[in-house]
C-alpha positions as a Markdown table, in Angstrom:
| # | Residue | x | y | z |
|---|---|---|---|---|
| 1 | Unk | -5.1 | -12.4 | 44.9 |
| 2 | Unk | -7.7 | -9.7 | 45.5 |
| 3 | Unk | -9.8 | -7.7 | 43.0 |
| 4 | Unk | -13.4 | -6.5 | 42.0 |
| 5 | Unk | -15.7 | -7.0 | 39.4 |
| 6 | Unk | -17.3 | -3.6 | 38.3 |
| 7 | Unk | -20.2 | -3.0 | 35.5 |
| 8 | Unk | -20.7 | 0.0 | 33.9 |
| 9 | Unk | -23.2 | 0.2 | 31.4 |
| 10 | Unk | -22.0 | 3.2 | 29.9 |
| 11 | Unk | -19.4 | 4.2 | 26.6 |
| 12 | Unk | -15.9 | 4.3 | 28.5 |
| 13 | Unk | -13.1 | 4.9 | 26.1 |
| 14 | Unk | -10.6 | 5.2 | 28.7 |
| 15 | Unk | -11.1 | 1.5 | 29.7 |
| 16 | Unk | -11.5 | 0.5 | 25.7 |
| 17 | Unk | -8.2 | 2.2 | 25.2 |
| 18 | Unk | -6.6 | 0.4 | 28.3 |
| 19 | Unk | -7.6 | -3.0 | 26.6 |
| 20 | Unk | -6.8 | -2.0 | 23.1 |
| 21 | Unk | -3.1 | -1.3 | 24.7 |
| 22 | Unk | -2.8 | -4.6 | 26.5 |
| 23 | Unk | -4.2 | -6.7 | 23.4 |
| 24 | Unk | -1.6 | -5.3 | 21.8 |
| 25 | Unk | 1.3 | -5.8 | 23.9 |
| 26 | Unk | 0.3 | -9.6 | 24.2 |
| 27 | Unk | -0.1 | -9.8 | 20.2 |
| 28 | Unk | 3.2 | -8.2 | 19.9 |
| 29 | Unk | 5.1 | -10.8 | 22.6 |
| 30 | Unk | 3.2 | -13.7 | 20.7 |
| 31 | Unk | 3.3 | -12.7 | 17.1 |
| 32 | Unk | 6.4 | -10.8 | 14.9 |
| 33 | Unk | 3.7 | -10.1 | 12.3 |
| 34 | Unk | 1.8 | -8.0 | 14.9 |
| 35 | Unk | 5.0 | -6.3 | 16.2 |
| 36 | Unk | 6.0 | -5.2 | 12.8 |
| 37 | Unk | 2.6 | -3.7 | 12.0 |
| 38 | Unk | 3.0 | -1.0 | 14.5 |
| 39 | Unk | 6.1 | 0.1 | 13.3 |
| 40 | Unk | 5.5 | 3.7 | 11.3 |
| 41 | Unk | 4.7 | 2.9 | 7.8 |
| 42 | Unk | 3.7 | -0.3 | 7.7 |
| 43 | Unk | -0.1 | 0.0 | 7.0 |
| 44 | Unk | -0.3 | 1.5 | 3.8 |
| 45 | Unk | -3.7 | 3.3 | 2.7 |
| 46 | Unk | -5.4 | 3.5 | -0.2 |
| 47 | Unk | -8.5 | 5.6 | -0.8 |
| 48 | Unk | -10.4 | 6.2 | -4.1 |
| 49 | Unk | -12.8 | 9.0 | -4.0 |
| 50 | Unk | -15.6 | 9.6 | -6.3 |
| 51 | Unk | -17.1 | 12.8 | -7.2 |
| 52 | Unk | -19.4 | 14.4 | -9.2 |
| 53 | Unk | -19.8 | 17.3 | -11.6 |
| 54 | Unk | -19.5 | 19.7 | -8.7 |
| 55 | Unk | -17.0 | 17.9 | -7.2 |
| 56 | Unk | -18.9 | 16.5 | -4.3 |
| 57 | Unk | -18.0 | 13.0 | -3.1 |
| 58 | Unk | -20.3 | 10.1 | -4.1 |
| 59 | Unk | -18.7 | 7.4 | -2.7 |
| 60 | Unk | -15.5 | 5.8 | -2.9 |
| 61 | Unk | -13.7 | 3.2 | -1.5 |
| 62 | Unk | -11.5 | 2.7 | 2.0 |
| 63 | Unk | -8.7 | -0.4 | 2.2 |
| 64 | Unk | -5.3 | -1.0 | 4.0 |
| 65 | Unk | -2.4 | -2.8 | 2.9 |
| 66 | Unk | -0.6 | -5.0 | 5.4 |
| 67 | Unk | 0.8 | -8.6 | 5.5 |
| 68 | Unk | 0.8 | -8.7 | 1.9 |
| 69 | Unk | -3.1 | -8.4 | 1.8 |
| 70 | Unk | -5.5 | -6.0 | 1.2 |
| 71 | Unk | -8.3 | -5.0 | 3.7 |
| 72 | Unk | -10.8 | -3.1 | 2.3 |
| 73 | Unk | -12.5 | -1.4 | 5.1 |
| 74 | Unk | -15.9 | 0.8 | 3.4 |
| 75 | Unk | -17.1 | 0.5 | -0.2 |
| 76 | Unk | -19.8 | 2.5 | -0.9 |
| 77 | Unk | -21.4 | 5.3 | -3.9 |
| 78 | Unk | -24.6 | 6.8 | -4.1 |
| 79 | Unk | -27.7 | 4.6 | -5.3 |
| 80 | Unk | -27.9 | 6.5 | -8.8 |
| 81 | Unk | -24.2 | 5.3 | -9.8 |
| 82 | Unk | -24.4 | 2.0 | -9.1 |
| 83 | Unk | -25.6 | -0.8 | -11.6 |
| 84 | Unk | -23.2 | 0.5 | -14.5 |
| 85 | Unk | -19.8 | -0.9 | -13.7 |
| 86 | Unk | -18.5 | 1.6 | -11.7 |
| 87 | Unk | -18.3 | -0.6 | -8.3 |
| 88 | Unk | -16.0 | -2.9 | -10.2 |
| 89 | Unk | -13.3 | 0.0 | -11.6 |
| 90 | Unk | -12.8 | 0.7 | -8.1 |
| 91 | Unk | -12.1 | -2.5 | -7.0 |
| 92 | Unk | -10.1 | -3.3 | -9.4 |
| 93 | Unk | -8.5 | -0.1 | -9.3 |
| 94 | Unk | -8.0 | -0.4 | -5.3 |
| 95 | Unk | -6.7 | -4.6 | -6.3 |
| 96 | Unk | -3.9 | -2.9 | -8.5 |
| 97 | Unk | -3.0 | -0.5 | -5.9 |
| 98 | Unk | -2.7 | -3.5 | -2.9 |
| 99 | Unk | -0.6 | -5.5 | -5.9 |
| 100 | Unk | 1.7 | -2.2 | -6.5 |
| 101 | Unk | 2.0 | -1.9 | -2.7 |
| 102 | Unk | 3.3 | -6.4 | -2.7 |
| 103 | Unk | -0.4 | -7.9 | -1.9 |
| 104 | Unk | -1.3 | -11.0 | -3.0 |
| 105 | Unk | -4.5 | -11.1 | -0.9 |
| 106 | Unk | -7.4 | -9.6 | -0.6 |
| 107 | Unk | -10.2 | -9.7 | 2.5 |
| 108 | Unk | -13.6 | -7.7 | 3.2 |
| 109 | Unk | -16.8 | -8.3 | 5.4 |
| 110 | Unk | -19.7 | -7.7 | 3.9 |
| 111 | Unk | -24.0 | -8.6 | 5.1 |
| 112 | Unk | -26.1 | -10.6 | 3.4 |
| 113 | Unk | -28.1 | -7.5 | 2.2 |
| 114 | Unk | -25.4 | -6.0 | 0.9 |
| 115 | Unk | -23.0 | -6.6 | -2.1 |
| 116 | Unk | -21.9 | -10.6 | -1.5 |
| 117 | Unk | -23.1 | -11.9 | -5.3 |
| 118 | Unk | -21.2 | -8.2 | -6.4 |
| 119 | Unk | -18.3 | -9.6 | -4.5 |
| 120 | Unk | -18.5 | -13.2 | -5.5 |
| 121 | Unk | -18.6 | -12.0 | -9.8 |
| 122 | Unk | -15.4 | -10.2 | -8.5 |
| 123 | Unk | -13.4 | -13.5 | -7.7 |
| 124 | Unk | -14.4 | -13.2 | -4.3 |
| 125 | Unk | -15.4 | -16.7 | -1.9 |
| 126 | Unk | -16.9 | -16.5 | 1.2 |
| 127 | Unk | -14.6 | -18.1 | 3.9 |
| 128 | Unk | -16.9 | -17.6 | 7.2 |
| 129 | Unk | -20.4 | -16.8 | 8.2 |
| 130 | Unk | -22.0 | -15.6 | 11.2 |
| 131 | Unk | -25.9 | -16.8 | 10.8 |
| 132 | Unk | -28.7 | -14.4 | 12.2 |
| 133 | Unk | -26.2 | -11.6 | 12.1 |
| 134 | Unk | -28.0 | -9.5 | 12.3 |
| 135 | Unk | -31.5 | -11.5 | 12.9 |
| 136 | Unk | -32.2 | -13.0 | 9.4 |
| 137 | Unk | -29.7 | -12.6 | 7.8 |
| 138 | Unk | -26.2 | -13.2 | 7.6 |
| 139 | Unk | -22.7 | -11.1 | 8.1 |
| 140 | Unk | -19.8 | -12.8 | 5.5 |
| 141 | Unk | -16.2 | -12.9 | 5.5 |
| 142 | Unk | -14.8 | -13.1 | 1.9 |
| 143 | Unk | -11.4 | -13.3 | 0.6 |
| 144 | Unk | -9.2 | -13.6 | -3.4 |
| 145 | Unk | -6.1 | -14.3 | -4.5 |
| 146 | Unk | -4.8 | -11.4 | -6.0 |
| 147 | Unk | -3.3 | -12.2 | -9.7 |
């Protein structure tokens, strides 16, 4: 068996593509759950927008339903909104949606600087931690049973 090794030190989305497709054939050999993912309408989105007065987004919230969970992807609003309850409505309103849609589950990453005691009031529990990620602090994975 002959081959190279090559380096390149540079973005290559070709090649990332070309693994992204062979990942995915193995997963879908190995795993139904995977297979039936890709099928066309089997990831269902939900995305709450926030605006303001002039209708300009503030933030809002990104998440996927699949395998009877919810992944919420980005969860952000403007500094100024935050502090007065508004982070939970949307999580609860995006918890709803994933239970309308048959999730029972719910899973979201989240750093150490960023919203894990938010997360944790929410019914959230961390479930793995990469330490010094990024250097000093900590990168969390964090999961609920939806009710």
């Amino acid at each position: 068996m002959n081959y190279s090794i090559g380096v390149s030190l540079e973005k290559n989305d070709k090649f990332s593509t070309y693994l992204n497709e062979q990942i995915k054939e193995f997963n879908n050999v190995h795993s139904n759950h995977h297979k039936a993912i890709r099928k066309k309408d089997s990831v269902q989105p939900i995305n709450i927008m926030v605006s303001d007065e002039n209708n300009q987004w503030i933030g809002g919230l990104t998440a996927e339903v699949y395998w009877n969970w919810i992944e919420i992807n980005y969860f952000w609003f403007k500094e100024e909104y935050r502090g007065n309850g508004l982070g939970g409505t949307l999580l609860d309103k995006a918890e709803k949606e994933a239970m309308d849609k048959g999730a029972n589950k719910a899973l979201l990453t989240t750093f150490e600087f960023q919203a894990r005691a938010f997360y944790e009031k929410k019914g959230y529990e961390v479930v793995g931690e990469i330490k010094d990620y990024p250097p000093g602090s900590s990168y969390f994975t964090m999961v609920k049973k939806l009710m």
